[in-house]
FIDREN-905443 format. One line per field, with one value per residue (C-alpha): residue in three letters; z, y, x; residue number from 0. Coordinates in pm, 1 decimal. Layout:
res = c(Ala / ...);
Z = c(Z / ...);
Y = c(Y / ...);
X = c(X / ...);
n = c(NUM / ...);
! end
This chain:
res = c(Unk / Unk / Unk / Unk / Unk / Unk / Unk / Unk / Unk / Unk / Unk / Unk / Unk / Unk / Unk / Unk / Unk / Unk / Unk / Unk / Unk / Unk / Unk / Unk / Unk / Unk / Unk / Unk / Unk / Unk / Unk / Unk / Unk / Unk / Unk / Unk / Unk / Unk / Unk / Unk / Unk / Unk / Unk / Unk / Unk / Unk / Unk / Unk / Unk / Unk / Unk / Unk / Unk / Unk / Unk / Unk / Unk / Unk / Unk / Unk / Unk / Unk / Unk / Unk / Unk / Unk / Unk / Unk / Unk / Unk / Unk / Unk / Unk / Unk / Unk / Unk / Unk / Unk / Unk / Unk / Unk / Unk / Unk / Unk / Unk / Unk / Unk / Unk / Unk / Unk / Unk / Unk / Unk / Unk / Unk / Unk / Unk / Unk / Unk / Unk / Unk / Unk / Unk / Unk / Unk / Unk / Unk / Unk / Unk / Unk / Unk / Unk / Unk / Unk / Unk / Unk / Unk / Unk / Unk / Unk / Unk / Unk / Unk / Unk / Unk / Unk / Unk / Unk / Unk / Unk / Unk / Unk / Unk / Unk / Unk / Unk / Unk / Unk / Unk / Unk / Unk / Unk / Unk / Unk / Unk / Unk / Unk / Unk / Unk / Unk / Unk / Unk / Unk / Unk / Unk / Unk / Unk / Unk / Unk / Unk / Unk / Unk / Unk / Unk / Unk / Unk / Unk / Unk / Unk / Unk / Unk / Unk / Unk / Unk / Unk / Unk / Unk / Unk / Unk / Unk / Unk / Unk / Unk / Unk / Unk / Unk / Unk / Unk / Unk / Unk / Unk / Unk / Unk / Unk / Unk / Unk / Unk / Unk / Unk / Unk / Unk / Unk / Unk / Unk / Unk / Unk / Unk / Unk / Unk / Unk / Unk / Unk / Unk / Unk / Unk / Unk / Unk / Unk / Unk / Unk / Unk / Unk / Unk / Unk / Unk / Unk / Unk / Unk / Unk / Unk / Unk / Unk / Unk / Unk / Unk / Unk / Unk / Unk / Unk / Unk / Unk / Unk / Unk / Unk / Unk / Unk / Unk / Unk / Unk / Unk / Unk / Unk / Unk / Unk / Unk / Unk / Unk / Unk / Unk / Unk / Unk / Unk / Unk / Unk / Unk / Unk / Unk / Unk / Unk / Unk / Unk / Unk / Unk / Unk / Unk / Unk / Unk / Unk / Unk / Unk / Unk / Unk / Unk / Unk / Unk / Unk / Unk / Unk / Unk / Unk / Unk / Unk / Unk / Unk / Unk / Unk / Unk / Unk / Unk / Unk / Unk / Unk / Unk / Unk / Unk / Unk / Unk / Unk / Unk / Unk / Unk / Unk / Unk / Unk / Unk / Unk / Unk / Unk / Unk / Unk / Unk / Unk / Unk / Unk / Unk / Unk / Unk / Unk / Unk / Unk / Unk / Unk / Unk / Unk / Unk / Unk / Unk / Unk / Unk / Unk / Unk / Unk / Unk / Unk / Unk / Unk / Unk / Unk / Unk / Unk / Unk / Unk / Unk / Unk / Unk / Unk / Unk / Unk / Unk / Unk / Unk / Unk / Unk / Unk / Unk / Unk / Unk / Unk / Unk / Unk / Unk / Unk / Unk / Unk / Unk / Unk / Unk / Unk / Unk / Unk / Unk / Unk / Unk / Unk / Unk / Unk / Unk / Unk / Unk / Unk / Unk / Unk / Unk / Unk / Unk / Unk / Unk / Unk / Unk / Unk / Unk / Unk / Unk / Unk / Unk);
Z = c(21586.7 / 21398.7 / 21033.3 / 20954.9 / 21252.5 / 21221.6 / 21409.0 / 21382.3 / 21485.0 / 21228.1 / 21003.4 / 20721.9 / 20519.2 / 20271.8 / 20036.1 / 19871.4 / 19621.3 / 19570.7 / 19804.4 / 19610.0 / 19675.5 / 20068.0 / 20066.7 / 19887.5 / 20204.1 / 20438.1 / 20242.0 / 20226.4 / 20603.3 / 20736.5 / 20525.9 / 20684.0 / 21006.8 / 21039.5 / 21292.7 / 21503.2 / 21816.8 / 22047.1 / 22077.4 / 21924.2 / 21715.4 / 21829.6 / 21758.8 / 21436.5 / 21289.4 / 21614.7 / 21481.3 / 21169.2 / 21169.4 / 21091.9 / 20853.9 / 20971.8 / 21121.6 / 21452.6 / 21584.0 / 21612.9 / 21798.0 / 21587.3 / 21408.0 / 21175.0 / 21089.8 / 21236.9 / 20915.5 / 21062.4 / 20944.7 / 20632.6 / 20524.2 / 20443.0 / 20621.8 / 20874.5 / 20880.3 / 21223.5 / 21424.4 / 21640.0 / 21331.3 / 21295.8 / 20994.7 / 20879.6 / 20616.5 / 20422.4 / 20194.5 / 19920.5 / 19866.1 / 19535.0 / 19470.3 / 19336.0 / 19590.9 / 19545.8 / 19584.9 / 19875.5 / 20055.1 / 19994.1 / 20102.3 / 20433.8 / 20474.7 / 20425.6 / 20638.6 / 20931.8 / 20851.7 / 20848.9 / 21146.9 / 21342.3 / 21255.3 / 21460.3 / 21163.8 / 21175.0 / 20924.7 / 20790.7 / 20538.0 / 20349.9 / 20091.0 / 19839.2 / 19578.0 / 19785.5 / 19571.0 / 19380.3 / 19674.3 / 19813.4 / 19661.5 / 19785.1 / 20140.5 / 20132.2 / 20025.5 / 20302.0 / 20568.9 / 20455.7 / 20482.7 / 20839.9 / 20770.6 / 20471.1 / 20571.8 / 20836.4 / 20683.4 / 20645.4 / 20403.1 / 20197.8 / 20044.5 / 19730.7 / 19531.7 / 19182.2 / 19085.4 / 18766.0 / 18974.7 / 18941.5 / 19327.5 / 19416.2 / 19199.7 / 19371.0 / 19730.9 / 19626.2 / 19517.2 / 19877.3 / 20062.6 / 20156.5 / 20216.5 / 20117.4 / 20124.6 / 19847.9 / 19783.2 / 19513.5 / 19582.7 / 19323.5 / 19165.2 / 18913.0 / 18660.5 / 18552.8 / 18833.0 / 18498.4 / 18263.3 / 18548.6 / 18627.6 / 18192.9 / 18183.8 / 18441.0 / 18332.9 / 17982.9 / 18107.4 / 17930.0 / 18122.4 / 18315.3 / 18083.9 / 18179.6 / 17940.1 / 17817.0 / 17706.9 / 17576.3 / 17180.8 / 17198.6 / 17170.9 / 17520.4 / 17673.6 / 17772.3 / 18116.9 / 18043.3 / 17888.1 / 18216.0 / 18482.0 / 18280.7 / 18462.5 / 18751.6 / 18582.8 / 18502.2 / 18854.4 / 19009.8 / 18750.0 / 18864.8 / 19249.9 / 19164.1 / 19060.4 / 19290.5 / 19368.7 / 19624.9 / 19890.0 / 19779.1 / 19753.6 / 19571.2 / 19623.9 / 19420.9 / 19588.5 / 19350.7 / 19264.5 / 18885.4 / 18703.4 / 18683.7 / 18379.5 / 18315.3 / 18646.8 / 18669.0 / 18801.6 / 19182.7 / 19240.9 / 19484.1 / 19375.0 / 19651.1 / 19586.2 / 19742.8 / 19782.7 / 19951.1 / 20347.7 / 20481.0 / 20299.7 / 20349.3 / 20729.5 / 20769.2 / 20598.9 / 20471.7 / 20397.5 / 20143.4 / 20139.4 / 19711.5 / 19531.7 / 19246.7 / 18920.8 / 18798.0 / 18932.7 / 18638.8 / 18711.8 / 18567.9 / 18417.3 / 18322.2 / 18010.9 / 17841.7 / 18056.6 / 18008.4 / 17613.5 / 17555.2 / 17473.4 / 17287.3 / 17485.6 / 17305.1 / 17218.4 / 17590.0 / 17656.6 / 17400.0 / 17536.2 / 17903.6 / 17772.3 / 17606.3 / 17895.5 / 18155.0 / 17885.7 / 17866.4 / 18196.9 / 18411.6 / 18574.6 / 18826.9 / 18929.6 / 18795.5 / 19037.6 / 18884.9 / 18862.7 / 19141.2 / 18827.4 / 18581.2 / 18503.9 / 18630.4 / 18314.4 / 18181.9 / 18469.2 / 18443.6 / 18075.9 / 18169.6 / 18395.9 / 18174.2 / 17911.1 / 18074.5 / 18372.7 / 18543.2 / 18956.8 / 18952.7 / 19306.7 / 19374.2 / 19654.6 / 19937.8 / 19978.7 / 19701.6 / 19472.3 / 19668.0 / 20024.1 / 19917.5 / 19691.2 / 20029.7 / 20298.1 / 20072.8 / 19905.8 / 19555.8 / 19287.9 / 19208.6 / 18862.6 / 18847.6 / 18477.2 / 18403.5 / 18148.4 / 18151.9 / 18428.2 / 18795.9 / 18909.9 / 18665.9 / 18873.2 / 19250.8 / 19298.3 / 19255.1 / 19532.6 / 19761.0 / 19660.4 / 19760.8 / 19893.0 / 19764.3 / 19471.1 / 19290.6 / 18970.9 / 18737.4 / 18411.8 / 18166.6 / 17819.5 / 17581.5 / 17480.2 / 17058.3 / 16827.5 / 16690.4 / 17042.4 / 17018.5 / 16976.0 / 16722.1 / 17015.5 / 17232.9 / 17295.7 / 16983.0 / 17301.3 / 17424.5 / 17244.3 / 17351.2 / 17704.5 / 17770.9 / 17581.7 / 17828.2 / 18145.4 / 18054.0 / 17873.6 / 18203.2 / 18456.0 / 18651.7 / 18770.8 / 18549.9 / 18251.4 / 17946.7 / 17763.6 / 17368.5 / 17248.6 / 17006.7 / 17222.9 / 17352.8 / 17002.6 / 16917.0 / 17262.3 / 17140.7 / 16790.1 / 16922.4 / 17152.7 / 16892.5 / 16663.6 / 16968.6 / 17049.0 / 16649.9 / 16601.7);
Y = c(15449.2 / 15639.7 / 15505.3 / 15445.3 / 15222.3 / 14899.2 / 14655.7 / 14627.8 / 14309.7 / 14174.4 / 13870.8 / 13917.2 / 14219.3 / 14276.3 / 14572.4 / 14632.6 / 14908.4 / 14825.8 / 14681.1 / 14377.1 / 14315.1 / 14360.4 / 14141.8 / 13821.7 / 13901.8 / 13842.7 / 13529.8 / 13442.7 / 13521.6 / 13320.1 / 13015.5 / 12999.9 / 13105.5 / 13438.0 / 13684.3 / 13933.4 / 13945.5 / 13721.1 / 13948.5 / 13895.7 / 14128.4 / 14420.6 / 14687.0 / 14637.4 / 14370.6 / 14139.7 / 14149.8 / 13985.6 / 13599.0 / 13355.9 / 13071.4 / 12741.5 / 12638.5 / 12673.4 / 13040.3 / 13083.3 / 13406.1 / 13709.3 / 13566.2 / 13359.5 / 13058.3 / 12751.2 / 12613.2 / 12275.2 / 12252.2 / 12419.8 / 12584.2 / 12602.9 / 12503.8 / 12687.9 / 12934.5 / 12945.2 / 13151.0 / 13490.0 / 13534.5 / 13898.1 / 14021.8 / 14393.9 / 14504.6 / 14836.3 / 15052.7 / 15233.4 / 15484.9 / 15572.5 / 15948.1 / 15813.4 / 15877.0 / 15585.7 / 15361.9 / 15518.7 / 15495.5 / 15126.3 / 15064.9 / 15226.7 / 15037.4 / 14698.3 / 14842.8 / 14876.9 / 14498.4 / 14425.5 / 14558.2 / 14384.2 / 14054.0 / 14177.4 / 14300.6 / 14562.6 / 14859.8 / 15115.1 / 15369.6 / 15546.4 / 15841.2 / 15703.6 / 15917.7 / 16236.4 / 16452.8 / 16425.5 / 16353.0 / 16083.2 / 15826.4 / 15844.8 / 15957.5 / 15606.7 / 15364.0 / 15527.0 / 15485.6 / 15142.2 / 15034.9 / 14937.6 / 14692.6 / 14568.0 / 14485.4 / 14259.6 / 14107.1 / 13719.1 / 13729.1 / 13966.1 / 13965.5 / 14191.1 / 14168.9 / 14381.9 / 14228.8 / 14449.3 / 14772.3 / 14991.0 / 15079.2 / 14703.4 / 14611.6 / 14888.4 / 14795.3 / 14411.4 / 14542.2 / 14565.0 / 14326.5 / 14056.4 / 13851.3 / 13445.1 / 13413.0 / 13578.1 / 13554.7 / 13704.6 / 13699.0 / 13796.8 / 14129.9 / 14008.7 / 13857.2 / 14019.6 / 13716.8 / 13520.2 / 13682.9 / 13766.5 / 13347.9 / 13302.4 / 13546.1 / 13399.9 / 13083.0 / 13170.9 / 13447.3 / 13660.2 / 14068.2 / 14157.4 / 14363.5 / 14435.9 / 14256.5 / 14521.6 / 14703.7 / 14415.3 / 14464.9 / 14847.7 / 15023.2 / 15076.1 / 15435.9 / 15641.3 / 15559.4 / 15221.5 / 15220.7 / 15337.8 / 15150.2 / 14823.4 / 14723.4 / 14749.3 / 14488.7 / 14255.6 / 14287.7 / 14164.7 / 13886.7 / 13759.6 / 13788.3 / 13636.5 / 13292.1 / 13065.5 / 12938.7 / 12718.2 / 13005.7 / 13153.3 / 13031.7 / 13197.0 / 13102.8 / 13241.6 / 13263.3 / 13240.3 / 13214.9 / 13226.1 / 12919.0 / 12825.0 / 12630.9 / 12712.0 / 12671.5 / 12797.6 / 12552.3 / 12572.4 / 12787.7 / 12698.3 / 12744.8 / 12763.8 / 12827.0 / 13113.0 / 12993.7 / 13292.6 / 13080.3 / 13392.1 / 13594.9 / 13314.9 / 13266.5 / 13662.0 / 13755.3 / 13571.6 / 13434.1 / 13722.6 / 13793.4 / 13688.1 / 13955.1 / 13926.6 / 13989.0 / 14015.7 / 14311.6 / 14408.3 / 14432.0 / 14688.2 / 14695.7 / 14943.0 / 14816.6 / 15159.9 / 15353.6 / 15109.8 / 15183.8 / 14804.7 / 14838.9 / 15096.7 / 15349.3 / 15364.1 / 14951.6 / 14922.5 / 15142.6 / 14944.2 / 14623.3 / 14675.6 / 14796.5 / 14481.8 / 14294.6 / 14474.6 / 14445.1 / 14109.1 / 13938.2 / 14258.7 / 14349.4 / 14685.6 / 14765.9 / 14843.0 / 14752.5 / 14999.9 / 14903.1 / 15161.9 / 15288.0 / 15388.8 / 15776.7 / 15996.1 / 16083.5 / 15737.5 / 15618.3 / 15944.7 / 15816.6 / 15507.0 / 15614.7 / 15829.0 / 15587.9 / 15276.8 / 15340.3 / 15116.7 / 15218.1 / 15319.9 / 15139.5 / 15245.9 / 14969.1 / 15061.1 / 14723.5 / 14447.0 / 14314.0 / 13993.1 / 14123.5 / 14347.1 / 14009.3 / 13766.7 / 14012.6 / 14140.7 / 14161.0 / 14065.0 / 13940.7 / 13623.8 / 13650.4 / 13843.9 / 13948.2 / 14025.7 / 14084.3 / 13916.9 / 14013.4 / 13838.3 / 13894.6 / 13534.3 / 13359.1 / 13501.3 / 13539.2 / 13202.8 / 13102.2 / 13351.2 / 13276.2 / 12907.3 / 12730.3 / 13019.3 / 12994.0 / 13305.5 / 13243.8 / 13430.8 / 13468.8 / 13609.0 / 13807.4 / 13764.9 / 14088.7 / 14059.1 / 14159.6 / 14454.5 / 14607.3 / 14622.8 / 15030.5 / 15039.3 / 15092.4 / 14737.8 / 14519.6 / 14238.7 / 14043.1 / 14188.3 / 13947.2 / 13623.2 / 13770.6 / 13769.8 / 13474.7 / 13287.5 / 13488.6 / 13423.8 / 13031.4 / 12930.0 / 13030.4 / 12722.1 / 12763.5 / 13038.3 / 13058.6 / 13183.7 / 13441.2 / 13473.7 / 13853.8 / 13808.7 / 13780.8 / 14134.1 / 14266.7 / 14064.7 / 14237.7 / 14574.2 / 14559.8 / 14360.7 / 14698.9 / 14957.3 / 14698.9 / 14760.8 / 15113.5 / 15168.6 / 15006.5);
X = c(8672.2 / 8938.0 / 8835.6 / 9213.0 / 9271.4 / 9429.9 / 9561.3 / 9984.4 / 9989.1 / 9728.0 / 9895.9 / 9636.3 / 9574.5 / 9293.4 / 9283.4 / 8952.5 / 8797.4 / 8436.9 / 8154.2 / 8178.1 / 8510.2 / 8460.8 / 8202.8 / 8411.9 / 8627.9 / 8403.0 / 8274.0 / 8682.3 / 8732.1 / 8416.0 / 8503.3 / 8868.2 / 8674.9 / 8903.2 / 8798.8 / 8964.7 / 8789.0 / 8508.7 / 8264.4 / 7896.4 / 7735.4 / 7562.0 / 7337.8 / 7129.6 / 7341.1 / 7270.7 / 6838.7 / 6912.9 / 6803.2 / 7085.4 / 6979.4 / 7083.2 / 7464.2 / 7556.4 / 7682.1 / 8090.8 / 8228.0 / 8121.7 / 7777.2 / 7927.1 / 7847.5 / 8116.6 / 8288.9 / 8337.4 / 8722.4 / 8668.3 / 8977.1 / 9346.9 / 9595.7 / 9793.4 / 9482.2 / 9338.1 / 9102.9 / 9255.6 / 9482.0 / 9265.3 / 9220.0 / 9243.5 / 9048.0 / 9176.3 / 8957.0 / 9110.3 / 8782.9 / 8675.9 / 8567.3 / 8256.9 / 7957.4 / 7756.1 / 8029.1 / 8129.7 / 7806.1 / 7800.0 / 8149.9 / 8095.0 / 7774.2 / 7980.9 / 8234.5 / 8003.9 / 7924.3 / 8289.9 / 8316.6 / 8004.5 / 8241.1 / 8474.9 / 8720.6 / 8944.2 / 8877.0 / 9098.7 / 8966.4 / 9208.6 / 9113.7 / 9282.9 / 9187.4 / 9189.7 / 9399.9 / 9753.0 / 9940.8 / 9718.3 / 9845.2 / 10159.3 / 10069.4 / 9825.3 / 10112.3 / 10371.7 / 10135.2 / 10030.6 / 10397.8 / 10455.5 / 10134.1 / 10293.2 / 10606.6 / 10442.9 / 10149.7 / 10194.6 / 9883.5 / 9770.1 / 9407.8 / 9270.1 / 8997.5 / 9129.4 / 9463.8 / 9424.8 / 9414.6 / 9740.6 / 9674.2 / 9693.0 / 9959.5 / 10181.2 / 10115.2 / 10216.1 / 10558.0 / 10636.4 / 10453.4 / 10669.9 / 10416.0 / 10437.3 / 10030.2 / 9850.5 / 9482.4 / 9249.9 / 8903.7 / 8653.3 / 8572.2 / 8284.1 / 8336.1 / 8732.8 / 8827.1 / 8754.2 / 8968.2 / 9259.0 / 9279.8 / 9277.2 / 9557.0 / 9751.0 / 9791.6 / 9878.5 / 10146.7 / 9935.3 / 10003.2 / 9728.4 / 9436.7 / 9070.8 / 8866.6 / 8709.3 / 9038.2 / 9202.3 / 9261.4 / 9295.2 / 9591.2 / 9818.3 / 9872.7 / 10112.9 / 10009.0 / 9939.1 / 10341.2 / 10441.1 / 10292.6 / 10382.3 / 10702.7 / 10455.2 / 10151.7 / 10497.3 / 10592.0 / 10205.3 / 10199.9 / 10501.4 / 10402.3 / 10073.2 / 10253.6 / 10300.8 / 10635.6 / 10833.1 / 10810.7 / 10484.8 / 10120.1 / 9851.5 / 9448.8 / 9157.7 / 8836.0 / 8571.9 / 8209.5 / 8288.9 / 8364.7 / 8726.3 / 8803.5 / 9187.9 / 9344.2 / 9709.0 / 9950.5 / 10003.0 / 9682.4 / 9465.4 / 9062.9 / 8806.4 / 8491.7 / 8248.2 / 7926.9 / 7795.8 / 7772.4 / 7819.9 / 7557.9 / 7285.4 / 7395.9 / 7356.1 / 7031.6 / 6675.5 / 6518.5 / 6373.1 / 6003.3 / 5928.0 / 5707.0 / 5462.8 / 5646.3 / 6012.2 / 6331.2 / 6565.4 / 6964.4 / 7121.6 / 7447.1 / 7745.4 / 7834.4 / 7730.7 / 7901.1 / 8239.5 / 8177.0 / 8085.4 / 7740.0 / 7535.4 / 7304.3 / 7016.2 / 7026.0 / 7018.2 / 6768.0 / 6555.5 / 6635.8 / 6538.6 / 6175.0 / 6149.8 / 6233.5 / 5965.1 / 5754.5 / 5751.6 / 5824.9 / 5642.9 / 5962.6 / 5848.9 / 6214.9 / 6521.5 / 6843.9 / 7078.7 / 7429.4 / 7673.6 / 7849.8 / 7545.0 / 7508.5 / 7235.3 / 7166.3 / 7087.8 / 6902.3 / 6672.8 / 6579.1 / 6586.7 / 6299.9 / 6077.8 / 6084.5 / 6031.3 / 5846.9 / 6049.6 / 6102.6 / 6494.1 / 6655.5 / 7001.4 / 7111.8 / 7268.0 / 7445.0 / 7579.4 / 7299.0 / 7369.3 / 7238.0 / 6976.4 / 6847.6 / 6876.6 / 6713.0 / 6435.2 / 6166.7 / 6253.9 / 6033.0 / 6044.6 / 6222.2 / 6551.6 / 6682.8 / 6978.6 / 7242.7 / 7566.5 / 7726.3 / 7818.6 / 7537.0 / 7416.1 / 7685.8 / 7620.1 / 7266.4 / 7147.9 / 7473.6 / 7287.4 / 6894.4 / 6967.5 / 6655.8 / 6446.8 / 6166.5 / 6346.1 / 6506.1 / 6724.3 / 6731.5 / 7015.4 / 6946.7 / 7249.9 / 7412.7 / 7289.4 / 7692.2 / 7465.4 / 7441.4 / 7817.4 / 7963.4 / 8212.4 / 8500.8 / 8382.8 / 8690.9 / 8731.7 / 8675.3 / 8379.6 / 8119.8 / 8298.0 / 8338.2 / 7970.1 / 7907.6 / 8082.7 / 7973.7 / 7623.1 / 7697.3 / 7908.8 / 7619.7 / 7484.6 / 7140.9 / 6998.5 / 6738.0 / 6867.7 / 6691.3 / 6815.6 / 6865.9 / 6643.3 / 6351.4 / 6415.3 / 6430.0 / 6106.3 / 5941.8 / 6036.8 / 5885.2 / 5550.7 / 5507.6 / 5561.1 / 5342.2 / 5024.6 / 5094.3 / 5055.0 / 4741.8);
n = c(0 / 1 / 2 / 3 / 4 / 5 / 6 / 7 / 8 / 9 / 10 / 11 / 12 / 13 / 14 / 15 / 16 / 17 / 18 / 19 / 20 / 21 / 22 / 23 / 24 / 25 / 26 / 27 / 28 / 29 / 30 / 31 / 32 / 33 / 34 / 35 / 36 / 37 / 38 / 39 / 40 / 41 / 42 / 43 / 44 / 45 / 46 / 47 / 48 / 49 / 50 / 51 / 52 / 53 / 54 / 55 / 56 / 57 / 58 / 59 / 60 / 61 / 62 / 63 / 64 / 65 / 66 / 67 / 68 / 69 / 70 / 71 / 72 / 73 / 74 / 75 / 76 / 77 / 78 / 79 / 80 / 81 / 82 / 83 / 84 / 85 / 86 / 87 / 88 / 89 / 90 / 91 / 92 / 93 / 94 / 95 / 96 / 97 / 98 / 99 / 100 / 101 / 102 / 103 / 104 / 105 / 106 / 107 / 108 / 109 / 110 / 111 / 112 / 113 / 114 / 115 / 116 / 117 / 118 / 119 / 120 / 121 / 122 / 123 / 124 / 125 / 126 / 127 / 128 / 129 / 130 / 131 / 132 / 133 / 134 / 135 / 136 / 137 / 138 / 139 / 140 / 141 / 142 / 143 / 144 / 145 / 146 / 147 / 148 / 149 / 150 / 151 / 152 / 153 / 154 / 155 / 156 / 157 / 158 / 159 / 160 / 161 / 162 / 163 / 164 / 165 / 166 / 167 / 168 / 169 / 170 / 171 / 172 / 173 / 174 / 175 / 176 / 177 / 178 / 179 / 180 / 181 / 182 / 183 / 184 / 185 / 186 / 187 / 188 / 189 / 190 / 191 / 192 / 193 / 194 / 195 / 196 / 197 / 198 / 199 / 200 / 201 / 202 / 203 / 204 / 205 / 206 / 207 / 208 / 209 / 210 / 211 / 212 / 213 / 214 / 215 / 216 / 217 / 218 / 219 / 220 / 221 / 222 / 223 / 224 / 225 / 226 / 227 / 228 / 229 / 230 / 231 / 232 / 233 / 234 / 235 / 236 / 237 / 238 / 239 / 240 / 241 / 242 / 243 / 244 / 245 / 246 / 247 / 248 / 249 / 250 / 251 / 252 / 253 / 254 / 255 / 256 / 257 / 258 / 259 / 260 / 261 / 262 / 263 / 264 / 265 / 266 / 267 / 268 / 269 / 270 / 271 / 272 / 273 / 274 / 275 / 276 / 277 / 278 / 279 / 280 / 281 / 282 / 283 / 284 / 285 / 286 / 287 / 288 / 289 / 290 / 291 / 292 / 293 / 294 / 295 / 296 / 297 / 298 / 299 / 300 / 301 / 302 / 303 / 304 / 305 / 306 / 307 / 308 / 309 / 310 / 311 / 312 / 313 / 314 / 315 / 316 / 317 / 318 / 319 / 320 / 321 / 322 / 323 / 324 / 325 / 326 / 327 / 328 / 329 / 330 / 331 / 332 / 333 / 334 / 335 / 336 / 337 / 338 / 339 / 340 / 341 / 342 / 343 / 344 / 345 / 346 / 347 / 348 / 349 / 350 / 351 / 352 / 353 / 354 / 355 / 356 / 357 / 358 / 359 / 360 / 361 / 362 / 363 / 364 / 365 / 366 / 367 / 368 / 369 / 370 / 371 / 372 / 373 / 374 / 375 / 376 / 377 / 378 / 379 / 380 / 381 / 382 / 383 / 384 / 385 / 386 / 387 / 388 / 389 / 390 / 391 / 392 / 393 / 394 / 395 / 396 / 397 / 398 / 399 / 400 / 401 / 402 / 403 / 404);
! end
């Protein structure tokens, strides 16, 4: 299939930029029982066990009503990729592509990123699809890319789907009127580029409130405590994943998630480092589930110093954690991975457990909102042990205190 193929007559529209993001469409799609075409799944996809429902049209699990209104099945959905340059994230988004497409989605791929003129050559060929898309979905509502393409959509349907946990902050922001700022660059001082492209953020804010002729959902495993007014909240709790995969075989022992908050200048490199010994250390963790967007470099010291086993998934945290094996303890720092994985584990015996992010791991250039950030990621997480900061510290120094004597 010609990877930029889509479908003109296709009322919904999704744009997506990480593997995360395509998969909260597919989550969004099979709850408002969305598909394109009839036919079942094939190939590999059609040997994976489905866990309880009843089979509708593509493997998906019939959502018994489930739904907005006015949403109904044949609709079709296409899904567009703007690709990253980064490798690993592109290897993951084609592999959820190829599941997007064994639901009977349509896929476009569009190399985004492919130069100084892509850009330009992406958004006047996405046009056409634009101009006619009743709906359109995204999963980034901070992205620059995004915010362009919904300066010409006409479309009266807007949905945001999660993208970790900036779906938090983006739903705070909007109903305050706050402008639209990563969390982890709120605080610092605004760019040239950042100067620039503002009439543009002011432009996607304004789309993304509802009004008399447009409606706005957010689909969301994250907790929702400030809704704006007129939003519509539905809540992802990964039916998709758990119809499509597991139940996971449960190992001996405890995996470690990784995270990128050293690479986003949040955290410090060498506190990290210290605090992911403590935590194999103490809970026997064999694995280390490395976040898409950690460096080489880390993850090779990383290695040598912990002895950890480095995985770099192939597929969202969330699938490789529900087809297995995983160990039956999952740590993790703040991060949405607290929030999803127990969703997805449901009826399982695996547990997670989060390890606050201690001020002193802060670098001197973290976001004055940094430590309240993951204070709430990690507080607001339903389901979860919670593992003080402390205790890693306390882990560290015990194993220096043995290797000494």
């Amino acid at each position: 299939m010609n990877p930029r193929a889509g479908s003109a007559g296709h009322r919904t529209l999704a744009f997506v930029e990480s593997p995360v993001q395509l998969l909260n469409v597919l989550e969004w799609a099979h709850v408002h029982a969305l598909r394109t075409t009839g036919s079942g799944v094939s190939g590999q996809a059609a040997a994976i066990p489905t866990q309880g429902g009843r089979r509708s049209g593509a493997g998906r699990t019939a959502t018994n009503g489930r739904g907005t209104a006015g949403t109904t099945e044949g609709e079709g959905l296409t899904l567009v990729v703007l690709s990253p340059n980064d490798p690993m994230t592109r290897g993951q988004l084609r592999r959820m592509a190829e599941l997007a497409r064994d639901e009977g989605h349509e896929v476009r791929w569009e190399e985004a990123r492919g130069g100084a003129a892509a850009p330009f050559q992406t958004i006047g060929g996405l046009v056409p699809l634009l101009r006619r898309a009743r709906r359109v979905v995204m999963g980034d509502p901070f992205s620059r890319y995004v915010q362009l393409l919904l300066m010409i959509s006409r479309a009266r349907d807007l949905v945001v789907v999660d993208d970790g946990t900036a779906t938090m902050e983006f739903v705070t922001q909007l109903a305050r009127g706050e402008r639209l700022v990563r969390w982890h660059r709120k605080g610092g001082r605004r760019g040239v580029r950042d100067l620039v492209l503002s009439p543009v953020s002011s432009s996607a804010r304004r789309r993304l409130t509802p009004s008399g002729h447009r409606r706005v959902e957010v689909f969301s495993s994250m907790p929702i405590e400030e809704t704006p007014a007129g939003v519509t909240v539905t809540a992802n709790d990964f039916s998709w994943t758990r119809a499509r995969f597991g139940p996971p075989r449960i190992t001996k022992g405890a995996d470690l998630v990784g995270t990128s908050l050293v690479e986003t200048g949040v955290v410090d490199g060498r506190h990290y480092l210290e605090a992911v010994q403590a935590l194999a250390m103490a809970h026997g963790a064999r694995r280390y589930f490395a976040h898409r967007r950690e460096s080489t470099e880390k993850l090779h010291t990383l290695a040598v110093e912990t002895g950890l086993e480095v995985v770099r998934p192939e597929l969202p945290l969330e699938l490789i954690a529900r087809r297995g094996p995983i160990g039956r303890t999952i740590l993790s720092f703040p991060s949405t991975v607290v929030h999803t994985l127990p969703l997805a584990l449901i009826g399982t015996e695996v547990r997670v457990s989060v390890c606050d992010i201690d001020p002193a791991w802060l670098t001197d250039n973290a976001s004055p909102r940094a430590q309240g950030f993951l204070s709430d990621v990690s507080g607001t997480a339903r389901d979860v042990d919670r593992l003080p900061s402390g205790a890693a510290d306390q882990d560290v120094a015990a194993g220096q205190d043995v290797a000494a004597g």
